[in-house]
N, C-alpha and C positions, 0 to 999 in steps of 0.2 A: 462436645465434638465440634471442631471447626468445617465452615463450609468447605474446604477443600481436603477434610480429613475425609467429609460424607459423598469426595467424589468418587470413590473408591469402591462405593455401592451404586444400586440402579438411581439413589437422590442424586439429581443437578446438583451441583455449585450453584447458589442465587447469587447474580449480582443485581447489585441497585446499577439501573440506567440514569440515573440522577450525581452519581459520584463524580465528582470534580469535573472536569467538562461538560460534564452530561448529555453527550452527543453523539453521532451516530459513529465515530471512531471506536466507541467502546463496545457496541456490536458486533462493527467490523475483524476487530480484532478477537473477538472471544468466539466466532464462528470460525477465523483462521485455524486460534487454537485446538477448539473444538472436533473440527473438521480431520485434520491429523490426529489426535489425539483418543481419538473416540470418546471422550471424557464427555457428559451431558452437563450441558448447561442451562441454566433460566432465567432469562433478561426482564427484570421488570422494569415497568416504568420509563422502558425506551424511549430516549431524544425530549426526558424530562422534564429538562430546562431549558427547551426551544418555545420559545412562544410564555413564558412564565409571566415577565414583566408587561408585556403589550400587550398582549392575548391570554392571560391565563389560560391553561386546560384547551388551546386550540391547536399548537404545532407541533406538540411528541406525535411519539407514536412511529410505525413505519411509514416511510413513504415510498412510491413506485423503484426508485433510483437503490433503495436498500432489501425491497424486497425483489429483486432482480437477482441479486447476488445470495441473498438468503436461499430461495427456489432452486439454485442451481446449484449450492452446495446442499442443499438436502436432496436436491435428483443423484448427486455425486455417489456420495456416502450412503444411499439409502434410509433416509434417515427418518427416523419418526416424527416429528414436528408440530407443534400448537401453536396457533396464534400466526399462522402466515398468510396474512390479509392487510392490504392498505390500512392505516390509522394503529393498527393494530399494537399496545403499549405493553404485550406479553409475550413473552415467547421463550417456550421450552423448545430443547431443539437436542436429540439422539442419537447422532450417527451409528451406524450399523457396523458391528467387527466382522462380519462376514455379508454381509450385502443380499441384496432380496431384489435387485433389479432381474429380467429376463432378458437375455440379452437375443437375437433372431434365432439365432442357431440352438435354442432351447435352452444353453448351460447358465449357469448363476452368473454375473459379472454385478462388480457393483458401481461401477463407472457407464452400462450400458444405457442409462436413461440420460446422458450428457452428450457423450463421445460418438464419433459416425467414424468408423474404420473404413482408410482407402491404401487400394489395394494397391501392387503394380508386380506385374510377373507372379503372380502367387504371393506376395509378402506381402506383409503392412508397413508401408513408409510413414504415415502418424497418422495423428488422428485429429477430429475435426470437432469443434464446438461452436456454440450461438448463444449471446446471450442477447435478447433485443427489448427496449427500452422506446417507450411512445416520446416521450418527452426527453431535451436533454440532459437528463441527470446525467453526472461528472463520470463515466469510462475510466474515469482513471481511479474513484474510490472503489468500484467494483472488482477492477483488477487490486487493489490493494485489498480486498477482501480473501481474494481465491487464490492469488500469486505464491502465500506456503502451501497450498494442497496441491498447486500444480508443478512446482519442482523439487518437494518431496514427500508426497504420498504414492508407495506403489502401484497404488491401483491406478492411479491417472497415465502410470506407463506402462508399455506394452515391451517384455524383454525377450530378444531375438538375436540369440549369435555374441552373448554379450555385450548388447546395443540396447539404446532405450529411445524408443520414436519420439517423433518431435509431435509436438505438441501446438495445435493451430487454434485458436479463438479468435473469433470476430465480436466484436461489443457494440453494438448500436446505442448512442444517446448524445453526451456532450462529451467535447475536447476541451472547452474552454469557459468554463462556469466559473461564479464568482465563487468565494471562496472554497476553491478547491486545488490540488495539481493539474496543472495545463496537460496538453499532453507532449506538449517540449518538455517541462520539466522531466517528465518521468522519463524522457526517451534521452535527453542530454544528461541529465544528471544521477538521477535513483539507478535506470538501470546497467549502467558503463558503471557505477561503485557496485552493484549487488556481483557484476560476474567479476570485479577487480578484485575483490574480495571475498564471495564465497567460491571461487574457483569456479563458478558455472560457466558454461558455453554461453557469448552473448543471445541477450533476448532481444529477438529483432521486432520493431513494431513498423505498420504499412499504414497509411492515412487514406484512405479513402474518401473522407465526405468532411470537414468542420461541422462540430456543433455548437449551439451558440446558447447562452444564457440572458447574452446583452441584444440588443436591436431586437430584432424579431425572431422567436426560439425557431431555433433550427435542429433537427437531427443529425447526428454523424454517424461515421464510422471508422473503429480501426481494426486491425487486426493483429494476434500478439503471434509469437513463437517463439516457443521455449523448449529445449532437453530436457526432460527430467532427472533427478539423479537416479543412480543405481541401487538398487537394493543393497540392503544393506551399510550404505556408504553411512556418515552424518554430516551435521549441519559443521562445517569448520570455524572457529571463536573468531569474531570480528577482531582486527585490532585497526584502529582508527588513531594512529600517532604521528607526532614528528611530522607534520604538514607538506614543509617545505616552502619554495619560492612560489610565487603569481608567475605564471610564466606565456598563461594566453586567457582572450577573456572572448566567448562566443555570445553572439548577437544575435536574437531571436528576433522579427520585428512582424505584426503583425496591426498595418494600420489602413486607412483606404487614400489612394490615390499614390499615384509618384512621386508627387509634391511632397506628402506630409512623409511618406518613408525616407527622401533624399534629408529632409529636417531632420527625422530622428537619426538616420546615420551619421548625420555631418556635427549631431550634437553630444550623441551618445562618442564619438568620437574624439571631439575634442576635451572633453571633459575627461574622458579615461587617462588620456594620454597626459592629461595635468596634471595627473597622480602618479601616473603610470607610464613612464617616458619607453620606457623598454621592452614592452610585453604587446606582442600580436592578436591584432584581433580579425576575428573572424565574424560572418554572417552565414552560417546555416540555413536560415530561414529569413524570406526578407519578402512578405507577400502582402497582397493587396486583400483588406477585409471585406472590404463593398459594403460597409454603412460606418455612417459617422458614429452611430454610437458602440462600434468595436475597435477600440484602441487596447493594443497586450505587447506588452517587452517583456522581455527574460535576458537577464545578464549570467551567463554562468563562467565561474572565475576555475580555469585549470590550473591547479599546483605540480609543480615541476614529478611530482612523484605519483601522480595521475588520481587526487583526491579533485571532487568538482563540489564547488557552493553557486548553489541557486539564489538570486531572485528576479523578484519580476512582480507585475500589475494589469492584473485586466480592469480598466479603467474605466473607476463608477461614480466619479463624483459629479453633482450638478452641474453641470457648463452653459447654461443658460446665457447666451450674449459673450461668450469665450469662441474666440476663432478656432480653425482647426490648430496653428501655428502656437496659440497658448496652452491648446491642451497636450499638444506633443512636449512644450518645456514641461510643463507639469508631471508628464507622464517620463521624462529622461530623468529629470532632478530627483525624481522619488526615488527612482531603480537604481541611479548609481550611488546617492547617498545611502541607502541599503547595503549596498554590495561592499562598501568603505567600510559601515559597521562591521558586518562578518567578517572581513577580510582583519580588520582589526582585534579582535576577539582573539582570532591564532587558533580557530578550531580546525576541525577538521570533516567537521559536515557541517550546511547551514540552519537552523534553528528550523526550520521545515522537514530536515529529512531526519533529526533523531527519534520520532515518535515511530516512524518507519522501519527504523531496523529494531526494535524492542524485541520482535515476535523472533528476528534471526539470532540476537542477542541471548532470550532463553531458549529458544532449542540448541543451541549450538554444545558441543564436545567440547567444555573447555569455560574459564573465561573469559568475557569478551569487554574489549575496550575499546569507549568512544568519547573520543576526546572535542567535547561540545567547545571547548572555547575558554579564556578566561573572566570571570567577572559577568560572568554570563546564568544565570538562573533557568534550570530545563523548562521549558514551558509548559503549559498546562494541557494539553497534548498530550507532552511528555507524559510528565508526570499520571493522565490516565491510563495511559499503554501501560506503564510500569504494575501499576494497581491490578490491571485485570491478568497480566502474565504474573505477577505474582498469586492471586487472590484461584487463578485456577489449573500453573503450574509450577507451584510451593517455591517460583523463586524467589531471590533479595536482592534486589538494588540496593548500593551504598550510597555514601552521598558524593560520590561521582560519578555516580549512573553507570558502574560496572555490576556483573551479573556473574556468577559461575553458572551457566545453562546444563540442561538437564542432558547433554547429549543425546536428542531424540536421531534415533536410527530407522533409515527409509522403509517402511515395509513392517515394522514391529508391532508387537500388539502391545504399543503404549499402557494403557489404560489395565492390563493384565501385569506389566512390568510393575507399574504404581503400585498394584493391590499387593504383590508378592514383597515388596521392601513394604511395606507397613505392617503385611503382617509377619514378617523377620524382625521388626523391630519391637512389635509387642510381644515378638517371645522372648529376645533380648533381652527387655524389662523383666520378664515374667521369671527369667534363669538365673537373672541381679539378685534378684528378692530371695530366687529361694536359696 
């Protein structure tokens, strides 16, 4: 019997946390699954191959940043849980199909150890969450953790009148950590494609505070809001084709003083325009960091039919005896020869955001297609998203990274669905035979 044949009973799916990336992405996503799914899972050997070569046996394990997001989809889900502690390189994790939270008013809710309902005239206009973080771990992989349970698991919304409340989370930790999504990135680019494409209501996000990985750690804060879908409804099959023209390119600039931001506008713009004689740009974001050592661009390229490719660089390399004016060229030359790669490829998201839609890819009704690019190899990323949605919900990637998704439906008891087609299929066999 295959691990994912044995999900179908109270056994986990094991994965190895060592497979191909071996990083906290593959958590991330298998608690997503999980989470909607009720499917049990068991991660060993989390974050693996962090620390293998320099530190043998010192960097797996959880860290505060992943057990943030872990905690709060097990408050979500009611879930049973092992191994939820810093360092921690196991973890079995059981979401609950009917919930065991207590919510004030006595009745069972399985969202009441997250969610704080507020009120107005007697009604619930949405509901409210916190997730808070001492240090600034990235806010924006958190939200990539809980982002499918919060726009389509029923329980995270509240239905009234035909209506599904909105949904409010604030995240205390980092916006702008090194290798991670900024939280421009995910505000200009991931979520303007998630609602262009899954038909959701835009997710609006509010900044409160920068947090900082570079200079001296800083804590932030943002805050999200998202509709949930409707019960019932499903995930709709991405298709990601047919690109289109460069038609505007948004300018995120995040550096300290006037001086060095009028550099990078006056640079990042001539250089655009020597490629790109025709195309508008913009500055969204054009603010002062207040230390030398926070230098962050993001170039994101709008295609005429409203696909966006990211890049960008929060800027880490040694600049010992480099003025500020050398590390601003440094930090434009790298971002827009970037943006020339992707733009040349002819995809239709950038090599950052395919590992991203994987989890909307297999649940989706249908399927989905995403057209990474040509001459272009999915990244390793990629390629572990694809692993753990296959290895815990029996989809297949071809070698174009399309999917037929399991049509998961908002509100269903998944994991009840699962059992009953396997076991119509062993009688299948059983009625062949006789």
């Amino acid at each position: 019997m295959s691990d994912h044949e044995a999900s179908t009973s109270d056994s986990p799916i094991r994965l190895d946390g060592t497979t191909l990336e071996g990083g906290g992405q593959l958590l991330r996503l298998a608690l997503s699954i999980s989470s909607l799914t009720h499917i049990p899972i068991h991660v060993t050997d989390i974050r693996g191959k962090r620390g293998k070569v320099s530190s043998p046996g010192s960097a797996g394990g959880l860290k505060p940043a992943h057990l943030a997001g872990v905690e709060w989809l097990a408050n979500a889900t009611a879930a049973k849980a092992e191994g939820m502690e810093v360092k921690s390189k196991d973890l079995v994790f059981r979401p609950s199909t009917t919930g065991s939270e207590t919510a004030t008013d006595g009745s069972q809710n399985e969202s009441a150890g997250v969610w704080k309902d507020v009120y107005q005239d007697g009604k619930i206009v949405r509901r409210e969450s916190r997730i808070a973080m001492a240090t600034p771990g990235a806010i924006t992989l958190v939200l990539q953790a809980i982002l499918p349970y919060l726009l389509f698991s029923s329980s995270a919304s509240v239905s009234d009148q035909n209506e599904t409340v909105p949904l409010r989370i604030t995240i205390e930790g980092g916006t702008n950590v090194t290798n991670s999504p900024s939280i421009e990135y995910v505000t200009h680019v991931l979520l303007p494609l998630l609602s262009l494409k899954l038909g959701i209501s835009p997710i609006s996000t509010t900044l409160h505070k920068r947090g900082w990985s570079t200079g001296k750690n800083e804590v932030g804060s943002v805050t999200f809001e998202a509709t949930p879908s409707f019960p019932g409804s499903t995930v709709p099959a991405l298709s990601f084709q047919n690109r289109g023209e460069l038609s505007k390119v948004h300018v995120s600039i995040l550096v300290p003083g006037a001086t060095a931001r009028r550099i990078i506008r006056d640079k990042v713009t001539a250089q655009l325009l020597a490629y790109y004689p025709d195309i508008e740009i913009l500055f969204p974001v054009d603010e002062d960091s207040r230390s030398d050592k926070r230098l962050y661009l993001l170039l994101v390229a709008e295609i005429s039919n409203g696909y966006r490719l990211g890049c960008d660089w929060l800027f880490d390399m040694k600049s010992q005896g480099s003025t500020m004016e050398q590390k601003c060229e440094k930090l434009v030359s790298r971002v827009v020869k970037d943006l020339k790669r992707e733009l040349k490829h002819e995809g239709c998201v950038d090599e950052y955001m395919q590992d991203q839609l994987v989890v909307f890819q297999a649940l989706a009704a249908g399927k989905a297609h995403v057209d990474g690019g040509k001459g272009r190899e999915s990244t390793l990323h990629t390629k572990t998203a694809r692993w753990v949605a296959e290895q815990v919900l029996g989809v297949k990637f071809d070698e174009l990274g399309q999917c037929e998704g399991v049509g998961f439906v908002v509100g269903e008891d998944f994991k009840k669905r699962r059992i009953n087609e396997e076991e119509d299929a062993v009688k299948a066999m059983a009625d062949v035979k006789v």
